[in-house]
C-alpha positions as CSV (number, residue, x, y, z in Angstrom):
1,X,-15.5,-15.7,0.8
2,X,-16.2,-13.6,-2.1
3,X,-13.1,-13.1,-4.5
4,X,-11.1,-10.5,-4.6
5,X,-12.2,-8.3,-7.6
6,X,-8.8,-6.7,-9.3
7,X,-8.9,-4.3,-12.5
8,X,-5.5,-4.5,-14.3
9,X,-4.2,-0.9,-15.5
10,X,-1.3,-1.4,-17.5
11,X,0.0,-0.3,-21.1
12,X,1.7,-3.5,-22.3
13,X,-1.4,-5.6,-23.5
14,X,1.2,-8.8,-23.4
15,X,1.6,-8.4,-19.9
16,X,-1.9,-7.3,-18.7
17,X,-3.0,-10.8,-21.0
18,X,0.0,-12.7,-19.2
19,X,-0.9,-11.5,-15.8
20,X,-4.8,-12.0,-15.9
21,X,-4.4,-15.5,-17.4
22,X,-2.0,-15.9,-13.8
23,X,-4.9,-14.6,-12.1
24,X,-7.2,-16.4,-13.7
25,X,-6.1,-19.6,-12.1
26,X,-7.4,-18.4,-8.4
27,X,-10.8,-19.1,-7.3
28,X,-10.2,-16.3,-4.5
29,X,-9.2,-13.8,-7.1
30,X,-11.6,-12.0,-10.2
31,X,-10.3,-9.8,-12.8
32,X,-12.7,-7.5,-13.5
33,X,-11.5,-5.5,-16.6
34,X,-8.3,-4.1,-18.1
35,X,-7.3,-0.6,-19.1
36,X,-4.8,0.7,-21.3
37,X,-4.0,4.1,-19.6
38,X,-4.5,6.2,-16.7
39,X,-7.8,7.9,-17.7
40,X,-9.7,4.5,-18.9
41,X,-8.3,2.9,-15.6
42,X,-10.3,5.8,-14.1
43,X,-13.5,5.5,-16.0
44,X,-13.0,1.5,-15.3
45,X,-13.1,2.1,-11.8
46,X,-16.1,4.0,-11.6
47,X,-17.8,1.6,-14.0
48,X,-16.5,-1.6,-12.1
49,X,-15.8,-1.1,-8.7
50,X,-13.1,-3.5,-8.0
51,X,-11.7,-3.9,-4.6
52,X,-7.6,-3.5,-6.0
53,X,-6.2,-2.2,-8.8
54,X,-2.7,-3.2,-10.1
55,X,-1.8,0.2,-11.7
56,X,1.5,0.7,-13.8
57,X,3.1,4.1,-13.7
58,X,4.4,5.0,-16.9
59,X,1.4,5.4,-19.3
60,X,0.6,7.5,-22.0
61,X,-2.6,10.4,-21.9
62,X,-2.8,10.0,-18.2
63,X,0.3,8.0,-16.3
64,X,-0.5,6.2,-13.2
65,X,0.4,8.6,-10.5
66,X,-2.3,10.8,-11.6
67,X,-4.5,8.4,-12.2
68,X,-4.4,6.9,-8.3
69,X,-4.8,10.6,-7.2
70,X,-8.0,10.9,-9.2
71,X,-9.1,7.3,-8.3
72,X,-8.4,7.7,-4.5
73,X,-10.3,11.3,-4.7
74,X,-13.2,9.3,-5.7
75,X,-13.1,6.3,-4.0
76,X,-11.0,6.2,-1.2
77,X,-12.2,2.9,-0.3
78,X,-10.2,1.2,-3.5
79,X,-6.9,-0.3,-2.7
80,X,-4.5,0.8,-5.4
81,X,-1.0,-0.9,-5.8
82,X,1.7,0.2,-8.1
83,X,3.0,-3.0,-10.0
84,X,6.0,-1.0,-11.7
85,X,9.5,-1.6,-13.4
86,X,10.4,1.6,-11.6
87,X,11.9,1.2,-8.4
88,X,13.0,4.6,-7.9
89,X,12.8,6.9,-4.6
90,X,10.9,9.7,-6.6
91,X,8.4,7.3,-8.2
92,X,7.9,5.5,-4.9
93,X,7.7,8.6,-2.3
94,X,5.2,10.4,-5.2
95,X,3.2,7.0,-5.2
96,X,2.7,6.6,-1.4
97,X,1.4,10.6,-1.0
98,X,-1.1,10.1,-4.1
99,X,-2.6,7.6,-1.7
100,X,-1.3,3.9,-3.5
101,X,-1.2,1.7,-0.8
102,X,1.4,-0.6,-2.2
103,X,4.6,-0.5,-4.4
104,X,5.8,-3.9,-6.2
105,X,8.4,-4.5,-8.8
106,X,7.4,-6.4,-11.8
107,X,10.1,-9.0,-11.3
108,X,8.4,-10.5,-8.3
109,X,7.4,-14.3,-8.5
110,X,4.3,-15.1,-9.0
111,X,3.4,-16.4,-5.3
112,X,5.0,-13.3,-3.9
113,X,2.2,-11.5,-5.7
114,X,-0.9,-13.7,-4.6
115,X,0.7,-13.4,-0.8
116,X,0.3,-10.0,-1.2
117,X,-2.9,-10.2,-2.7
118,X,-3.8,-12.3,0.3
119,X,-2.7,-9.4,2.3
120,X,-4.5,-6.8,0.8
121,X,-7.7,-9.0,2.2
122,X,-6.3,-8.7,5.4
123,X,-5.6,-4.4,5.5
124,X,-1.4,-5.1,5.1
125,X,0.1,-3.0,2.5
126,X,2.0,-4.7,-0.1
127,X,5.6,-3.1,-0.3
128,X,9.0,-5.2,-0.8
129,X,11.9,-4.9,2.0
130,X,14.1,-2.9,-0.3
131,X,11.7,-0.7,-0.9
132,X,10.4,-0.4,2.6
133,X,13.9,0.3,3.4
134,X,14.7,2.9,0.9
135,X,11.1,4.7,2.2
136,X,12.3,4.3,5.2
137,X,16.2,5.9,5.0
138,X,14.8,8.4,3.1
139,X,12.6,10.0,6.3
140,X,15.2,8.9,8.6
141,X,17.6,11.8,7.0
142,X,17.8,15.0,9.5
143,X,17.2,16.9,6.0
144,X,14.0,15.4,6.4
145,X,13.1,15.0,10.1
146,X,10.4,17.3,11.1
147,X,9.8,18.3,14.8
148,X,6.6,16.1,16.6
149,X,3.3,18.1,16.2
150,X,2.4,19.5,20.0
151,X,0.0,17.1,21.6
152,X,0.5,14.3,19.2
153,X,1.7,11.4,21.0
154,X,-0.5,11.8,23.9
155,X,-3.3,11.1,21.3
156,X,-2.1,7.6,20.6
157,X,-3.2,5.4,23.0
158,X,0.4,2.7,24.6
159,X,-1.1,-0.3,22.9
160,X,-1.4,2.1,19.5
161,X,2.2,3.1,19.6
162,X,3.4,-0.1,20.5
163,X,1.3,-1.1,16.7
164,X,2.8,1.9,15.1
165,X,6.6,0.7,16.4
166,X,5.9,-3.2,14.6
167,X,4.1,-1.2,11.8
168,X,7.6,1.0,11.2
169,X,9.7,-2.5,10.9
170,X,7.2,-3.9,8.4
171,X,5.4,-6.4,10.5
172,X,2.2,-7.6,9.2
173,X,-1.1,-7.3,11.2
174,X,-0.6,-11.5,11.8
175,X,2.9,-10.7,13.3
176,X,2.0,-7.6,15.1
177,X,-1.0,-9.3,16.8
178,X,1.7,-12.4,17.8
179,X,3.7,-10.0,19.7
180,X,1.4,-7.9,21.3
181,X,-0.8,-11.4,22.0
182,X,-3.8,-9.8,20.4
183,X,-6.1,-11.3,17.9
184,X,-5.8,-9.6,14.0
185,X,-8.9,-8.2,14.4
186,X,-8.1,-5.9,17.6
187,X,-5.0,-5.0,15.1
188,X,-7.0,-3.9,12.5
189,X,-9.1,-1.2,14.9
190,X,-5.9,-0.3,15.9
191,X,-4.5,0.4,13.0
192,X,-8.2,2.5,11.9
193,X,-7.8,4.2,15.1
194,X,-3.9,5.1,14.4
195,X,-5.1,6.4,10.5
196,X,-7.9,8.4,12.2
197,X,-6.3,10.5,14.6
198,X,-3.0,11.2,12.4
199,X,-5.3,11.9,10.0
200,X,-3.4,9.8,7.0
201,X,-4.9,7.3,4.5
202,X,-2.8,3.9,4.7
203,X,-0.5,2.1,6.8
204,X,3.0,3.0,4.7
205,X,1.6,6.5,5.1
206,X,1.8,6.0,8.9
207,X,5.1,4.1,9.0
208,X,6.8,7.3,7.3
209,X,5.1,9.8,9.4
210,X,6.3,8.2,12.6
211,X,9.7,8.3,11.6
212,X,9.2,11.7,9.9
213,X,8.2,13.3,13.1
214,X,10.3,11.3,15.2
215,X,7.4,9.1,17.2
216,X,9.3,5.7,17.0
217,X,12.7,5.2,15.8
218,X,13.0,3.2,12.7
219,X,14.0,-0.1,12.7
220,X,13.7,-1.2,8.7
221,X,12.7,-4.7,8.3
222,X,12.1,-7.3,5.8
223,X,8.6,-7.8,7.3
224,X,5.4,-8.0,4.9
225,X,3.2,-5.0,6.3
């Protein structure tokens, strides 16, 4: 299995160091480069081509919000995951509709982070419970509950809605594929399948618009998807 090929974008060069010498220690896991801010993690990327980048938000010259929406308008095929001090709704929400497909907090222990790394391999976003949650409340509010688009659910097959419901508690693709006794790999073209016809980007993307439009009823778990 080829390793994981990550490009750290952060501007505290202590903890960039710190967390590519942690990083260092996985055979199943390359750091590629380091950038300082937004716009070098952007010329990195085209440079590079990693697989994930761990992007901080609060950067100078270009922060890390704008940097994943220039990034993701390039190479959608980069998985980009906000590794933040910033745990704030605005932050998060703004992060998922650039197109980051994860949102940690820098306080996590280091073997939370390589299980999400671990994840990444296998299509999960990365996203902690609280956070989930908030995302979750958040689109839950009738202030925020939009009307289903005519015609969409008959578009999603049963066995696709059944994924989207495990998706919208935070189940994993090794979970959802233990209750709907299917292997991880049927998951996975599920889960293309589901992206395709709502036309969105990423799994978090797809658990907020099903609650958003009222297709499945939240139920917020502490789940790693």
């Amino acid at each position: 299995m080829e390793p994981l090929r990550v490009l750290l974008v952060d501007d505290h060069a202590l903890f960039r160091e710190g967390l590519a010498m942690l990083l260092a220690g996985r055979s199943d896991i390359q750091v590629v480069g380091q950038a300082e801010d937004g716009q070098q993690g952007i010329e990195m990327t085209r440079a590079l081509s990693p697989d994930v980048i761990l992007m901080d938000i609060e950067m100078p010259h270009c922060n890390g919000l704008q940097a994943t929406e220039a990034i993701k308008r390039e190479r959608p095929d980069v998985h980009i995951i906000m590794l933040t001090v910033s745990d704030t709704e605005e932050h998060l929400f703004s992060a998922i509709k650039r197109g980051a497909e994860g949102y940690l907090l820098k306080n996590m222990d280091p073997p939370q982070l390589f299980a999400m790394l671990e994840g990444i391999r296998r299509g999960e976003s990365p996203i902690s419970g609280v956070l989930a949650a908030k995302l979750l409340r958040e689109f839950r509010n009738p202030e925020t509950t939009a009307t289903p688009e005519s015609g969409l659910q008959e578009e999603l097959t049963p066995r696709e809605t059944e994924v989207l419901e495990l998706l919208v508690t935070g189940a994993n693709n090794r979970e959802i594929a233990e209750k709907l006794d299917i292997t991880e790999n049927t998951v996975k073209i599920h889960l293309r399948n589901i992206l395709e016809k709502l036309h969105l980007r990423n799994r978090i993307q797809a658990a907020v618009y099903a609650v958003r439009t009222g297709l499945v009823e939240p139920h917020v778990g502490e789940g790693g998807g």
